[in-house]
C-alpha positions as CSV (number, residue, x, y, z in Angstrom):
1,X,-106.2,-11.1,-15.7
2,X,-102.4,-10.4,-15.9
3,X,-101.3,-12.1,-13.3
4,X,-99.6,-10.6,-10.4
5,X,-96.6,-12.1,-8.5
6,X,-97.3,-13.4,-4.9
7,X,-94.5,-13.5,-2.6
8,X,-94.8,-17.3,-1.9
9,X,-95.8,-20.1,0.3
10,X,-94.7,-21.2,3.4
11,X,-95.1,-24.4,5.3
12,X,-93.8,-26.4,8.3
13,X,-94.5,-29.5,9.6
14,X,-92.7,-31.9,12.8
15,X,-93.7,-35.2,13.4
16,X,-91.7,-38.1,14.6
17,X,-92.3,-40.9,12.8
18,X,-93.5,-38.8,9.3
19,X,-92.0,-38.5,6.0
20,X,-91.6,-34.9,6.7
21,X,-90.1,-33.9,3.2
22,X,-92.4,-36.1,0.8
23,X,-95.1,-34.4,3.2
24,X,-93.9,-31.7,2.6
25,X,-93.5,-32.0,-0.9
26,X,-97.2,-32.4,-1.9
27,X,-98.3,-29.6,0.6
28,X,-96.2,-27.0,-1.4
29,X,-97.7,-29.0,-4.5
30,X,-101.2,-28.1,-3.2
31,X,-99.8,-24.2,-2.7
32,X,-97.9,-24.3,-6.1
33,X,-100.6,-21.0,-7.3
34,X,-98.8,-19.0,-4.8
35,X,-95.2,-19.0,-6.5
36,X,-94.1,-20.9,-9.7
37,X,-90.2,-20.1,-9.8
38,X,-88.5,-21.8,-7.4
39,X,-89.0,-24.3,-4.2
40,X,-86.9,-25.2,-1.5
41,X,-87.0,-28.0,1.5
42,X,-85.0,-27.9,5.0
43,X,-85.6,-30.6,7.4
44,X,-84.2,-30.8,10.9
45,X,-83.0,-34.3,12.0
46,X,-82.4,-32.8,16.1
47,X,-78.5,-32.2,15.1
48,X,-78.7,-30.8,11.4
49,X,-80.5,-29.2,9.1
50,X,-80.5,-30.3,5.5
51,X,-81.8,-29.2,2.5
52,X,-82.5,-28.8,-1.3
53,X,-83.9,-26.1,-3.6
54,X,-84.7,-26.2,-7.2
55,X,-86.1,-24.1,-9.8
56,X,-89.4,-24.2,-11.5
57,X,-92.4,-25.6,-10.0
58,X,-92.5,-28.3,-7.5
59,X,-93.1,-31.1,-9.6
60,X,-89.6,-30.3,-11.1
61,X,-87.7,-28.7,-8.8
62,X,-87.9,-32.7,-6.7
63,X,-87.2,-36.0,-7.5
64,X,-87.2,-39.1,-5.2
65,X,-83.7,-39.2,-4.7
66,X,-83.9,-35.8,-3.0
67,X,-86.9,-36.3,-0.8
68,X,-85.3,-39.6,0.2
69,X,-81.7,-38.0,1.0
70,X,-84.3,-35.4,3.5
71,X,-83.8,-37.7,6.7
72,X,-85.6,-36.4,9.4
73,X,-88.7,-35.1,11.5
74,X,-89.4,-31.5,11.0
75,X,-89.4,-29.8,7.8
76,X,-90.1,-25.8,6.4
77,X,-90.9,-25.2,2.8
78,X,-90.8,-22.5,0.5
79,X,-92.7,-21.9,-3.0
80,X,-91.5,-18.4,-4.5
81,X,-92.8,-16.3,-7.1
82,X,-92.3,-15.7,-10.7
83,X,-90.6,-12.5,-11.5
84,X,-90.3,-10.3,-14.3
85,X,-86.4,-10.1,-14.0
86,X,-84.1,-13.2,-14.0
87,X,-84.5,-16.3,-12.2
88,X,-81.9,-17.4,-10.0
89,X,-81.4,-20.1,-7.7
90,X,-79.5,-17.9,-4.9
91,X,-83.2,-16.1,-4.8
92,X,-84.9,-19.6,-3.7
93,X,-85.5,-20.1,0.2
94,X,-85.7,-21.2,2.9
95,X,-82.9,-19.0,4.0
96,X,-80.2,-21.0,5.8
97,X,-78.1,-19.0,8.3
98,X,-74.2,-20.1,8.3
99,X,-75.1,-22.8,6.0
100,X,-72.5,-25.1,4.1
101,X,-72.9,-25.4,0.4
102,X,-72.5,-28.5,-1.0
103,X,-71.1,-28.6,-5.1
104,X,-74.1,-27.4,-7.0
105,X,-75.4,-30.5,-8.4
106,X,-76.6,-28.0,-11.9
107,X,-78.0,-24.5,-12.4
108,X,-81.7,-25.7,-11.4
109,X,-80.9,-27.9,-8.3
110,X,-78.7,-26.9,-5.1
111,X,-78.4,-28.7,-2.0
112,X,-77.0,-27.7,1.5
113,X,-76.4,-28.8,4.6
114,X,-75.7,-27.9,8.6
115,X,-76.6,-24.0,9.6
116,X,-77.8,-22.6,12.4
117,X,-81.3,-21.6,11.7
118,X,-83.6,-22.0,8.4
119,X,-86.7,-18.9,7.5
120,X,-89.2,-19.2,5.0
121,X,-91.2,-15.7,4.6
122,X,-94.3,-15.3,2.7
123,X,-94.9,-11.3,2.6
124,X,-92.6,-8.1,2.5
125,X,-90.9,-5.3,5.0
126,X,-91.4,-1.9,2.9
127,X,-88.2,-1.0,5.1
128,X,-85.2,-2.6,6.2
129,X,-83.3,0.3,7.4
130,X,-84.1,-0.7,11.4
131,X,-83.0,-4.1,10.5
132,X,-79.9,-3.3,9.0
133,X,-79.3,-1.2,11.5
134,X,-79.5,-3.4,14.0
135,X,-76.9,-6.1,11.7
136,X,-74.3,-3.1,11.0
137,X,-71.6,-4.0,13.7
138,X,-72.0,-7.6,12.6
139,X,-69.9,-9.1,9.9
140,X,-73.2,-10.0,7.8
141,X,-73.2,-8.5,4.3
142,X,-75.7,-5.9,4.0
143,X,-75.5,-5.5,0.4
144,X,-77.8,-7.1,-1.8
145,X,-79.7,-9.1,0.9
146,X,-83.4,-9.9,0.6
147,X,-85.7,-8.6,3.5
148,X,-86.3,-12.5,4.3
149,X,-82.5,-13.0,4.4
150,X,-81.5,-9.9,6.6
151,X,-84.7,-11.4,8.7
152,X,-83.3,-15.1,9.1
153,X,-79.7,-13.1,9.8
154,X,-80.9,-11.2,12.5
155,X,-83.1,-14.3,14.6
156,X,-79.8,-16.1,14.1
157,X,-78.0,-13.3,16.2
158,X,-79.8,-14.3,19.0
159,X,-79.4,-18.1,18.9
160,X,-75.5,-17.2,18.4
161,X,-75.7,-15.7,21.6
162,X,-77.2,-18.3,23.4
163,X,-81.2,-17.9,23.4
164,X,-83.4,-20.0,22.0
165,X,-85.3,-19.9,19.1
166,X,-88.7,-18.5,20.5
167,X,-86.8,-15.8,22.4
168,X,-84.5,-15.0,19.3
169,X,-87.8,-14.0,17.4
170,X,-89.2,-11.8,20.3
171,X,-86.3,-10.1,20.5
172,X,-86.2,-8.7,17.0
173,X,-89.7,-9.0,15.9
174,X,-89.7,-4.8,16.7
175,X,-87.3,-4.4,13.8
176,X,-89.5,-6.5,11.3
177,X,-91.3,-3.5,9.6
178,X,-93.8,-5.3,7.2
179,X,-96.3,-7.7,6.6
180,X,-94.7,-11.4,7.0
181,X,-96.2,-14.9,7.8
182,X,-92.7,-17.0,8.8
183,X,-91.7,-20.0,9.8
184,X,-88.4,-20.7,10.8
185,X,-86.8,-24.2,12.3
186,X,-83.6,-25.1,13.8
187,X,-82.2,-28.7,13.9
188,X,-85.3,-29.4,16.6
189,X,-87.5,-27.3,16.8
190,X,-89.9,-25.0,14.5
191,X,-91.8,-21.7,14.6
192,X,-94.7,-20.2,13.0
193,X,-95.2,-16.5,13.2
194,X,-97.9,-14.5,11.9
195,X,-97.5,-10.1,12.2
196,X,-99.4,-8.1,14.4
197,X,-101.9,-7.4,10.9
198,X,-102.5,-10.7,9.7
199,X,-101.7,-9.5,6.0
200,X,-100.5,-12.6,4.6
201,X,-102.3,-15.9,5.8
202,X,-101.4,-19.1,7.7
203,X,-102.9,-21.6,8.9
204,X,-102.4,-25.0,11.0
205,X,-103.3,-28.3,11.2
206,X,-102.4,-31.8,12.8
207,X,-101.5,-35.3,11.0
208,X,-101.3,-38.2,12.6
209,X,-99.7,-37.3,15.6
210,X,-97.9,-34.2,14.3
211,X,-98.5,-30.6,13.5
212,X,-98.4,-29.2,10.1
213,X,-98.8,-24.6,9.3
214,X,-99.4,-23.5,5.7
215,X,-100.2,-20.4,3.9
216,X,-103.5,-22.0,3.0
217,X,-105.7,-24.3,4.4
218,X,-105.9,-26.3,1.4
219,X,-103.0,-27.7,1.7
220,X,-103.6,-29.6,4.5
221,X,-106.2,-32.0,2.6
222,X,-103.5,-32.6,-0.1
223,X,-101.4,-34.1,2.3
224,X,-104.3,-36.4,4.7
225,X,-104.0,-34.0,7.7
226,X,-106.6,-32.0,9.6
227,X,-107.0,-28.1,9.1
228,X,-107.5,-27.1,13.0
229,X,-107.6,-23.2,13.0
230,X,-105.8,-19.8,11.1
231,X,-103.1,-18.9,13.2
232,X,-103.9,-15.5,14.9
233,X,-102.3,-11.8,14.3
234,X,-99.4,-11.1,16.2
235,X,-99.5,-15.3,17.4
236,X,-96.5,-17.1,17.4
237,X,-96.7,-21.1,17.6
238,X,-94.0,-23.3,19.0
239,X,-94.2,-27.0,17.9
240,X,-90.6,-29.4,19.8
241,X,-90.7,-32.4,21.7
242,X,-93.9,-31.2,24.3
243,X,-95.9,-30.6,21.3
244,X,-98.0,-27.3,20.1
245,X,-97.9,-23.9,22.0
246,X,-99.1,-21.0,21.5
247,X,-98.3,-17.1,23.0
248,X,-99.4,-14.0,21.3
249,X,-96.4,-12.3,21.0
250,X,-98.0,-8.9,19.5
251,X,-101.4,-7.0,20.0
252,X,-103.6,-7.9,17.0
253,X,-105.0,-6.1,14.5
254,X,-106.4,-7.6,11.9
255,X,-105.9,-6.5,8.5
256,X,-106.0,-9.5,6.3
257,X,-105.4,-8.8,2.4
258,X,-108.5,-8.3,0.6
259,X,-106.8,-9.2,-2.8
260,X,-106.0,-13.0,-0.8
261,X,-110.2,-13.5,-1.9
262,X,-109.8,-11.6,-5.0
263,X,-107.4,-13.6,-6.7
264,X,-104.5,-15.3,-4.5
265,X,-106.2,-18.0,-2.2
266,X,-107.4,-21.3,-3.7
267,X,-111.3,-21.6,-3.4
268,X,-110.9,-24.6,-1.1
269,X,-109.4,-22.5,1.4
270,X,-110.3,-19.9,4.7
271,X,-109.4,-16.8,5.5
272,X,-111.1,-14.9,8.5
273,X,-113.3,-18.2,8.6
274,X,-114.8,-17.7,5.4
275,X,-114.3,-20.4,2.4
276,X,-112.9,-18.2,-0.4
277,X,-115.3,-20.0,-3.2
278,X,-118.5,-18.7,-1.3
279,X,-116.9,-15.3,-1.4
280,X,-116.1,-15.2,-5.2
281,X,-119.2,-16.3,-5.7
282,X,-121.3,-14.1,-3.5
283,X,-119.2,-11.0,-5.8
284,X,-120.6,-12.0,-8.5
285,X,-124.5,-11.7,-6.6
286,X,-122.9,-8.3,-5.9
287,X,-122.0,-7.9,-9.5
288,X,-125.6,-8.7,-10.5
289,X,-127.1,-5.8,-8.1
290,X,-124.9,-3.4,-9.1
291,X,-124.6,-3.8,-13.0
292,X,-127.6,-5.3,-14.9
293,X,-127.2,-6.1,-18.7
294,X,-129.1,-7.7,-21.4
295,X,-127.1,-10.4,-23.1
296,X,-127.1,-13.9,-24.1
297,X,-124.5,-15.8,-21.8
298,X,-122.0,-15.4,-18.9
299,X,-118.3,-16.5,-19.7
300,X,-115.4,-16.4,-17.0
301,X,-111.9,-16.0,-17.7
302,X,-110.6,-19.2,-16.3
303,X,-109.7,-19.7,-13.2
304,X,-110.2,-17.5,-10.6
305,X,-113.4,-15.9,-12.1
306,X,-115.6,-19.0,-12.2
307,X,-116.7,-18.6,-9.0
308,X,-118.0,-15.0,-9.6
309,X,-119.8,-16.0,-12.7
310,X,-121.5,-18.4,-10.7
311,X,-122.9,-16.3,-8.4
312,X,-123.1,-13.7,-11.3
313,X,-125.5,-16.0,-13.8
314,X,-127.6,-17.5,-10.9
315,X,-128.5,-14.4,-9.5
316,X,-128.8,-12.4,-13.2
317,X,-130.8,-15.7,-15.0
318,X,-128.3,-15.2,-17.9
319,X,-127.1,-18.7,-19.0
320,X,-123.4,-19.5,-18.1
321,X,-121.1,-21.0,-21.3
322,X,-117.8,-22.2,-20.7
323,X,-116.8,-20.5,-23.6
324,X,-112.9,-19.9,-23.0
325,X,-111.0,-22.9,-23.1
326,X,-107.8,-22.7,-21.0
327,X,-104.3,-24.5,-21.6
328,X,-103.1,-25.6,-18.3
329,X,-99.9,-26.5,-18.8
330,X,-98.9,-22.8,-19.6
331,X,-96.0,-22.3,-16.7
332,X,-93.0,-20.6,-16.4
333,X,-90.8,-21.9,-19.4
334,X,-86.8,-21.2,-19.8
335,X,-87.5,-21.6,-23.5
336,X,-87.8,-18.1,-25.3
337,X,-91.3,-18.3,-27.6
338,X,-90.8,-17.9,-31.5
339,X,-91.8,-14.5,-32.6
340,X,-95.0,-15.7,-34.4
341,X,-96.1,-17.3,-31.4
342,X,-94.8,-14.5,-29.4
343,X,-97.4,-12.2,-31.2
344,X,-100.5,-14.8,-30.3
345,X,-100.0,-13.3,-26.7
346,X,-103.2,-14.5,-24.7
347,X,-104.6,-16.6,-27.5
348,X,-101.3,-19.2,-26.2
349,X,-103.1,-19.2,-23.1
350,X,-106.9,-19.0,-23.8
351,X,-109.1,-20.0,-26.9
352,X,-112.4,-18.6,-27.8
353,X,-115.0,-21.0,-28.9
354,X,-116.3,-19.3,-32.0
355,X,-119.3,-21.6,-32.2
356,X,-120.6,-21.0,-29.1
357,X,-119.8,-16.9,-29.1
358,X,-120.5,-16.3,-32.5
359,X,-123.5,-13.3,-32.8
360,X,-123.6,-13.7,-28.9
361,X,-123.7,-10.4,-26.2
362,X,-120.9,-11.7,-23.9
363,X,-120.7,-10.9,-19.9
364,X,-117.6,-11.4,-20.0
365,X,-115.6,-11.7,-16.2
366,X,-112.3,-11.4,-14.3
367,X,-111.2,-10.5,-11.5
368,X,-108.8,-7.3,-12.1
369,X,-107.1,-5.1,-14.3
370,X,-103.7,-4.5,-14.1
371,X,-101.8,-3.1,-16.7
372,X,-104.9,-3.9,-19.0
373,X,-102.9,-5.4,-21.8
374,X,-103.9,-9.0,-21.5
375,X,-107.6,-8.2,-21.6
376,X,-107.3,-5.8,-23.9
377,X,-106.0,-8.9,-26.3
378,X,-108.6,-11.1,-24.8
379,X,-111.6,-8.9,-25.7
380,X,-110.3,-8.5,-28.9
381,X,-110.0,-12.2,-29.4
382,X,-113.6,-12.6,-28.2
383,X,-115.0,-10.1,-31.0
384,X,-112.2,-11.9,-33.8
385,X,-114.7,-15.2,-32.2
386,X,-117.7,-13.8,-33.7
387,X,-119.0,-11.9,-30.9
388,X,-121.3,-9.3,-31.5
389,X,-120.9,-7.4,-27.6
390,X,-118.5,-7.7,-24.8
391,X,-119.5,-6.7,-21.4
392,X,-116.7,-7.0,-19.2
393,X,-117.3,-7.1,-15.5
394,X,-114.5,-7.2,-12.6
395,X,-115.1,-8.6,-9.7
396,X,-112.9,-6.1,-7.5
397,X,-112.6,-1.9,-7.8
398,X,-110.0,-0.4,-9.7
399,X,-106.1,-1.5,-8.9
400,X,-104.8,2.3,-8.7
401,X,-102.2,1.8,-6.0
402,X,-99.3,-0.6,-5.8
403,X,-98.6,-3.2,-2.8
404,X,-95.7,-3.1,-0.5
405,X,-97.0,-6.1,1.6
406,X,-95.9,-9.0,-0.5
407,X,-97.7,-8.9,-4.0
408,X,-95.6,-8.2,-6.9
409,X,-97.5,-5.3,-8.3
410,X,-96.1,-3.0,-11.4
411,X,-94.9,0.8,-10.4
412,X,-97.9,2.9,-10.0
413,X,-97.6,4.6,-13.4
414,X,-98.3,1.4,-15.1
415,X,-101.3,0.1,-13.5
416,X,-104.2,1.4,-15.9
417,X,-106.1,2.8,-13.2
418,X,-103.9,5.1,-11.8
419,X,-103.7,6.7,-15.3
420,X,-107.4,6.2,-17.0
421,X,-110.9,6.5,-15.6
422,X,-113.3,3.6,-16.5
423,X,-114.7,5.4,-19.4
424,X,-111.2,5.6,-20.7
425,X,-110.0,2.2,-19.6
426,X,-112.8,0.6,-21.7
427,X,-112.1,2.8,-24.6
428,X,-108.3,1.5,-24.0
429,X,-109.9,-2.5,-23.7
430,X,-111.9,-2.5,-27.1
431,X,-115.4,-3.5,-24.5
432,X,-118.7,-2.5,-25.0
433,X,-119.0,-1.6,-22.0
434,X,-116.9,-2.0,-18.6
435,X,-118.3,-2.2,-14.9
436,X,-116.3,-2.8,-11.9
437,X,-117.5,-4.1,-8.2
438,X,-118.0,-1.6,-5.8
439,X,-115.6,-1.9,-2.7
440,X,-118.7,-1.6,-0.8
441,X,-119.7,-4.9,-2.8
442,X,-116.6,-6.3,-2.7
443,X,-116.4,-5.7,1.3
444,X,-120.2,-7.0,1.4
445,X,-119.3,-10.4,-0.6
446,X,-116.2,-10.9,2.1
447,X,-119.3,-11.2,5.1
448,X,-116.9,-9.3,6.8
449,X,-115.8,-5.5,8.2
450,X,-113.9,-3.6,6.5
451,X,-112.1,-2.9,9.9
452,X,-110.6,-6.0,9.7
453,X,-109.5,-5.8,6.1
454,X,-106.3,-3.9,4.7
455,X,-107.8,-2.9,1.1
456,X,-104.2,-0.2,-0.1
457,X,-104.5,-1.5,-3.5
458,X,-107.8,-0.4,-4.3
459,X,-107.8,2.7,-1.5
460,X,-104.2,3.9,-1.1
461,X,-105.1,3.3,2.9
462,X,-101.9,1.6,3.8
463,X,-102.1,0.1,7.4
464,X,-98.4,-0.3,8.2
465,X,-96.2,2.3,7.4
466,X,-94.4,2.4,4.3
467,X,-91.6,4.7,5.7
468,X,-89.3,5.2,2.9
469,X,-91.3,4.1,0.2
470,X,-94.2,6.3,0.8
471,X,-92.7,8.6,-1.5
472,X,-93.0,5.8,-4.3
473,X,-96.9,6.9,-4.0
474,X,-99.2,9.5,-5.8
475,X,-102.7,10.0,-4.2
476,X,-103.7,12.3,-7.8
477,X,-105.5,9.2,-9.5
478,X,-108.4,9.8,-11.5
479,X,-111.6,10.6,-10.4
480,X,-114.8,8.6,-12.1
């Protein structure tokens, strides 16, 4: 598919005694698929808070010297998205309120230290107007500030006045309009909070003593420590010297992201207490109800569509080929491509085996269509292979509506959906033919209700108001 842009990863973790940023270090490693551009470490030592940000992915954006220089026994980290504009280090978080800047060691690497209070968001506030509201009469910058930033601002007003860090939160959670899984730490103490809706996910676990929260459960097993539950809508978890608590802060109401087992989560992780591999695969069973075809193999478009054409061949009896070979060190490069190579587009990315498709009928399966483009180029690559019918099969509904929640969706006018109906979109693609999972079959493969389930990209049913931005949104899509 052509990939969309998630707002990031979060994690925390305290623990006396624990290497809290190389800890921390491999669990962003084990969330890297949620952002690629830049990462950032703060750790709390009970009188500071230090930390370092890089760009690129984790791997790069660290080196030993750094994690050794992060002295101390809680820690928050941050992964954050690629996006389509520039990337800039002033963009990576966490978010340090009344931080000092050290010299910038180069234009990938910054390090910092003291501040009152650290945030690391994963998810987005449609509106910020009762927030800056609220930081007007203050002598913080509106200008130009992030949502997460005018967030960490306004929990730091609080501490400024004297409360703590849990009753900072509570006091301006009212003003944070969005979806938003956060954690936040001060020099000795760190905060998990999950909204009211659940849109975004988090999870915690324990290690050796300590307690670790993470966007996904999987990265939990990448650092040795044990997943213990999803934190809940509207919960708020306090981990300090006495150890874990937990108050519900807000009523729940469970909306979790449908797109999170589309395409987002890892398949070694749980949402709503389902492992997100059994529910990729149990779309493509869906799939198989809903869309029989005659043909002579089932090929996914690596990754996140294996699991479907699992599910998808077992159920159908059509054999499954491994037929599109993926590089996987194709990241986020600060090099500009030569124009030749430019031109390859997807082929950079993914190569048909044209032994193994040549005079084949091909089921071929993703996940989504966005703008279209990519598997437009894909198909067309497919048939250059040798093949003599592609079949392609998505394992969600149509994208016709863009997210204000946290995923870096194009305006509406350019997601292919909004302006084609399938008959046209597979005239558009170059496909023999072009089926798309029912949300009914979508809903079905989740095991879950749709109550509980916020599905705006595919419905235009957005759960928490948009305010301002609702105007950004046409409801005259076509009808199939």
């Amino acid at each position: 598919m052509e990939h969309l842009g998630e707002k990031c990863a979060v994690f925390g973790i305290y623990g006396k005694g624990l290497d809290v940023a190389r800890l921390s270090f491999f669990g962003l490693f084990a969330l890297q698929h949620r952002g690629q551009e830049s990462s950032g470490i703060t750790v709390g030592d009970g009188a500071r808070l230090l930390s370092h940000r890089g760009m690129g992915l984790v791997s790069a954006a660290y080196n030993e010297e750094h994690l050794k220089r992060l002295q101390g026994y809680l820690a928050i980290g941050h992964n954050r998205y690629s996006t389509s504009g520039n990337s800039m280090l002033t963009h990576a978080q966490p978010v340090v309120i009344d931080e000092v800047k050290f010299p910038q060691v180069d234009q990938f690497h910054e390090d910092a230290e003291t501040g009152i209070v650290a945030l690391a968001h994963n998810g987005n506030l449609p509106s910020v107007e009762a927030l800056k509201k609220f930081l007007k009469d203050t002598s913080v910058v509106l200008d130009d500030r992030s949502d997460s930033e005018l967030m960490a601002e306004a929990v730091g007003q609080g501490l400024k006045m004297g409360l703590s860090l849990p009753d900072s939160i509570k006091a301006v959670l009212p003003l944070f309009t969005g979806a938003y899984a956060i954690v936040l730490a001060t020099p000795n103490m760190l905060v998990a909070v999950r909204d009211s809706f659940g849109m975004r996910p988090l999870s915690v676990g324990k290690i050796n003593g300590g307690f670790a929260v993470a966007s996904e459960s999987c990265a939990f097993q990448a650092m040795g420590a044990e997943f213990i539950r999803e934190v809940n809508p509207g919960e708020m978890l306090i981990i300090d010297d006495h150890g874990l608590a937990s108050e519900q802060v807000m009523a729940p109401n469970p909306k979790l992201d449908i797109f999170e087992f589309v395409y987002f989560a890892r398949p070694d992780s749980i949402l709503s207490g389902k492992l997100v591999y059994d529910v990729r695969r149990n779309s493509g069973v869906e799939l198989a109800k809903e869309c029989k075809i005659e043909a002579d193999m089932v090929v996914p478009v690596p990754e996140t569509a294996m699991p479907v054409a699992v599910g998808y061949a077992a159920a159908s009896g059509i054999p499954l080929e491994m037929a599109l070979v993926k590089n996987r060190y194709i990241h986020r490069t600060f090099i500009e491509p030569e124009q030749h190579v430019r031109e390859l587009g997807v082929k950079l990315k993914l190569t048909p085996l044209a032994p193994v498709l040549k005079g084949k009928r091909i089921v071929l399966m993703d996940d989504s269509i966005v703008r279209g483009t990519t598997s437009r180029q894909l198909i067309k690559a497919i048939f250059e292979a040798g093949a003599a019918e592609v079949h392609f099969l998505i394992s969600s509904p149509p994208v016709k509506f863009p997210d204000y929640y946290g995923i870096d969706t194009p305006k509406q006018s350019n997601l292919i959906a909004s302006q084609k109906t399938v008959e046209e979109i597979r005239e558009f693609l170059g496909a023999t033919s072009l089926h798309f999972l029912s949300l009914d079959g979508l809903i079905r493969a989740t095991g879950l209700s749709r109550d509980v389930l916020s599905t705006s990209c595919f419905t235009g049913e957005y759960p928490i108001d948009l305010h301002e931005r609702s105007k950004d949104v046409t409801y005259e899509v076509p009808k199939d």
